[in-house]
C-alpha positions as CSV (number, residue, x, y, z in Angstrom):
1,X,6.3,-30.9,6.9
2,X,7.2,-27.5,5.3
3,X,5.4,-24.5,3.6
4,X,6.4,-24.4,-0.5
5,X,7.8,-21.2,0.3
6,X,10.7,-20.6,2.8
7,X,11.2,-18.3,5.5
8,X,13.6,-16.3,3.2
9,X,11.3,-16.0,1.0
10,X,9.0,-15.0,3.0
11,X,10.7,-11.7,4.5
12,X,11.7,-11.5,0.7
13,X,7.7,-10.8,0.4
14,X,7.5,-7.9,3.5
15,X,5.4,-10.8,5.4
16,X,5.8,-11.4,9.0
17,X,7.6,-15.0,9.5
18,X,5.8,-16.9,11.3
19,X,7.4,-19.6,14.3
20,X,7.3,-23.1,13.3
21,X,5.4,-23.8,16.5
22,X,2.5,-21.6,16.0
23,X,2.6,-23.0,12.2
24,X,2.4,-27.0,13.9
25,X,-0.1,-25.4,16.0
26,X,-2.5,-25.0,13.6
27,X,-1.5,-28.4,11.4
28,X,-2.7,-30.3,14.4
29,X,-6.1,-28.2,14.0
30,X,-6.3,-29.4,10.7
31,X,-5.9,-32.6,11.9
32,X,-8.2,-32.7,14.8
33,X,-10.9,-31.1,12.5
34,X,-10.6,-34.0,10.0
35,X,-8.2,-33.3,7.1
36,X,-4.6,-33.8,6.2
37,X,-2.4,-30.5,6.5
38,X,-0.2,-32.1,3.6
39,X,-2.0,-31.6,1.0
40,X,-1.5,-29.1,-1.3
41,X,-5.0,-26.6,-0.6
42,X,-3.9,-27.0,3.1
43,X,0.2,-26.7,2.6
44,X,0.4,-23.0,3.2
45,X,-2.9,-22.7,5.2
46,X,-1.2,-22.9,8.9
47,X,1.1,-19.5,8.3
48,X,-2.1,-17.9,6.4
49,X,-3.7,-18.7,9.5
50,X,-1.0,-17.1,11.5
51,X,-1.0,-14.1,9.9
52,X,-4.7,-13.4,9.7
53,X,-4.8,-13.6,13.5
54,X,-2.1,-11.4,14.0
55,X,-3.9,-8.9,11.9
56,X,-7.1,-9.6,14.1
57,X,-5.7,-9.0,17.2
58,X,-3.6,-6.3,16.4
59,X,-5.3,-4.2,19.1
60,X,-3.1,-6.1,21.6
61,X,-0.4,-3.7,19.9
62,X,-2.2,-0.1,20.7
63,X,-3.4,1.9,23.3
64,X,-6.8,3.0,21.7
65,X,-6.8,6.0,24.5
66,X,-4.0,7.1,22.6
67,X,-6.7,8.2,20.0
68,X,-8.1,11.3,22.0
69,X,-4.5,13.0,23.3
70,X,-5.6,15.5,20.4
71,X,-8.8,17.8,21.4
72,X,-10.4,21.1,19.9
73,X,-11.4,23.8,22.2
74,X,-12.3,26.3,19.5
75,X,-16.3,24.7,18.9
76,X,-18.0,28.1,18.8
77,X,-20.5,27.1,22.0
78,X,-21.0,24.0,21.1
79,X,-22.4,22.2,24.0
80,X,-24.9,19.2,22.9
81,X,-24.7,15.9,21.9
82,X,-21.9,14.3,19.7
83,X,-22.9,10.9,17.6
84,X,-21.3,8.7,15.3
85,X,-23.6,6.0,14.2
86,X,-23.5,3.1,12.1
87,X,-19.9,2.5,12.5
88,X,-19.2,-1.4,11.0
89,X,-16.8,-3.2,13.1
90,X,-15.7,-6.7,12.9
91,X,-13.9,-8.5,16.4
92,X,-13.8,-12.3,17.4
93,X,-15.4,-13.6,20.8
94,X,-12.9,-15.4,23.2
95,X,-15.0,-18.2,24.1
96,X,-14.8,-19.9,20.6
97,X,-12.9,-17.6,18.6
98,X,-15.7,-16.8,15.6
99,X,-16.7,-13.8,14.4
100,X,-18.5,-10.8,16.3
101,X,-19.4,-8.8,13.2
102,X,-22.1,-5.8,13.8
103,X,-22.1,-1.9,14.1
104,X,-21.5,0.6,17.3
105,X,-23.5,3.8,17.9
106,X,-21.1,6.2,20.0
107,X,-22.1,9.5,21.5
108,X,-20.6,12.0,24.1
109,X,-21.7,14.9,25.8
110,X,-18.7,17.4,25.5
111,X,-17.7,19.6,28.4
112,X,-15.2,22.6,26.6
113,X,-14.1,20.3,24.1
114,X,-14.4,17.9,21.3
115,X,-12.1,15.1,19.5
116,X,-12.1,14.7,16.0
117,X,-15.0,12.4,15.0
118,X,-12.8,9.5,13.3
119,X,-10.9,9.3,16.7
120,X,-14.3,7.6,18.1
121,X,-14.6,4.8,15.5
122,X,-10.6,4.1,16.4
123,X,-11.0,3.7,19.7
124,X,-13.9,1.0,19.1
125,X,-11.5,-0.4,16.5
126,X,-8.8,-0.8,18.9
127,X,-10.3,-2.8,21.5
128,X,-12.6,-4.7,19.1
129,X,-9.4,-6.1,17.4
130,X,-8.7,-8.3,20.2
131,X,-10.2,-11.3,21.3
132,X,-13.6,-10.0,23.3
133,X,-17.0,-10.2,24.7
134,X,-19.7,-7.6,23.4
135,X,-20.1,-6.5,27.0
136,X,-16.9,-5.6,27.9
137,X,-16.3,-3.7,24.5
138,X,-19.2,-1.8,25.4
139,X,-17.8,-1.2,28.5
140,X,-14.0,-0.5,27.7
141,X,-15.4,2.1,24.5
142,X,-17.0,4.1,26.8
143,X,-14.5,3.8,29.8
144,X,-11.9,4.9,27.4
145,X,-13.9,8.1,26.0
146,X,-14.9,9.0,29.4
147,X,-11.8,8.8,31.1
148,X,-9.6,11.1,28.4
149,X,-12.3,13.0,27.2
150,X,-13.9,14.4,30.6
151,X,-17.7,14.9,29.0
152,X,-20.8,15.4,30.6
153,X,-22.3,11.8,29.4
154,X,-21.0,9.1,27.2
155,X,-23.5,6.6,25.1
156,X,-22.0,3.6,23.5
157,X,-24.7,0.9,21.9
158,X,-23.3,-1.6,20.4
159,X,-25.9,-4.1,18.1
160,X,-23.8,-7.3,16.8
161,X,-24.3,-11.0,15.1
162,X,-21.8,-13.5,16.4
163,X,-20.8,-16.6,14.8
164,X,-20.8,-18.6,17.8
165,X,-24.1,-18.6,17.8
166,X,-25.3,-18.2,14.4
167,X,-23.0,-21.2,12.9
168,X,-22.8,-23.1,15.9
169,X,-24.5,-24.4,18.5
170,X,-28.2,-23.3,18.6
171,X,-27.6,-22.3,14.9
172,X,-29.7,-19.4,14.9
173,X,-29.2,-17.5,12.5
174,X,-30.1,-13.7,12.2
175,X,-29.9,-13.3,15.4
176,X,-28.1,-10.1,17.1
177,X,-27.4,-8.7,20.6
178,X,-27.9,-5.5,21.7
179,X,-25.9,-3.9,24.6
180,X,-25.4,0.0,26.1
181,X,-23.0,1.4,28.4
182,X,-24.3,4.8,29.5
183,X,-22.2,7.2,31.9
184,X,-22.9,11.0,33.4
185,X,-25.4,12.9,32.6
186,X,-27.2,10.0,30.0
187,X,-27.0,7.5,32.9
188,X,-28.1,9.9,35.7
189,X,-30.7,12.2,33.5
190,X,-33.8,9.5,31.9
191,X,-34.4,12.9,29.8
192,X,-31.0,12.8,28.3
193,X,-30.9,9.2,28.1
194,X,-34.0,9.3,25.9
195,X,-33.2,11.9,23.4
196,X,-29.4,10.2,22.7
197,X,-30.9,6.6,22.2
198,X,-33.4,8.0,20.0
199,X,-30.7,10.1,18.0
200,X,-29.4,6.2,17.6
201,X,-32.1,5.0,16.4
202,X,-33.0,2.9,19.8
């Protein structure tokens, strides 16, 4: 059984060839799910497939920390709270492989430094891009800033839907999930911890 369009062709196209094993892989999902990989909607579905999770998980690929090598010293006295809110991401839970699509709220406490704002929403990127649970994003997120960026206090809330639930199973949907990592000064200080979850909106 063989795509309409050969691996030559393919490389001819700048897309990433995809093993014939990975491609039989996902004909026998078709299969198991009900329809027949042969015909013609379905011919060129399995390296489509292929691809698309290879984009997905292209945070296998990166080193998100990597993200906040570069820092500013020069922030005029700057010494409170650092948030970027409302930042869409879009990941895929490892226990069924759907969807995790939601938003992060990321804040840091800086101690003689800051990192360029976009750098935060890269480092959620990089680690949602793999195959995940919304706890141990959370977790890794704020791990990662606190680690390389030595604040005071890190904040990372995280408010997502996930297809496994909402299209599956219980079928609920409109359902989200909340969760919050907290470390320094917002974990240890309830003062501090109020005034950066209601800066988020929490």
């Amino acid at each position: 059984m063989s795509s309409l369009v050969g691996p030559d062709e393919d490389v001819e196209r700048g897309k990433v060839p995809v093993p014939e094993h990975v491609q039989d892989a996902i004909r026998t999902l078709l299969e198991w799910a009900g329809d027949d990989p042969r015909r013609e909607g379905l011919v060129d579905t399995p390296k489509r497939v292929a691809r698309a999770w290879k984009e997905y998980c292209v945070g296998y690929g990166e080193d998100p920390s990597m993200h906040l090598n570069r820092v500013f010293e020069e922030v005029g006295g700057y010494d409170e709270i650092v948030l970027l809110k409302d930042i869409p991401f879009q990941s895929h839970c490892e226990h069924h492989m759907a969807p995790i699509i939601g938003k992060a709220a990321i804040a840091y406490l800086p101690d003689n430094h800051v990192v360029g704002i976009s750098k935060l929403a890269r480092v959620l990127h990089g680690f949602a891009r793999r195959l995940q649970i919304q706890e141990r994003l959370t977790a890794e997120v704020a791990e990662c800033i606190w680690d390389n960026l030595k604040p005071k206090g890190v904040a990372v809330v995280i408010d997502a839907s996930h297809a496994c639930m909402t299209a599956r199973g219980v079928r609920t949907p409109g359902v989200s999930m909340v969760t919050s990592r907290m470390m320094g000064t917002f974990l240890e200080d309830h003062k501090s911890r109020k005034e950066v979850l209601s800066l988020m909106g929490y």
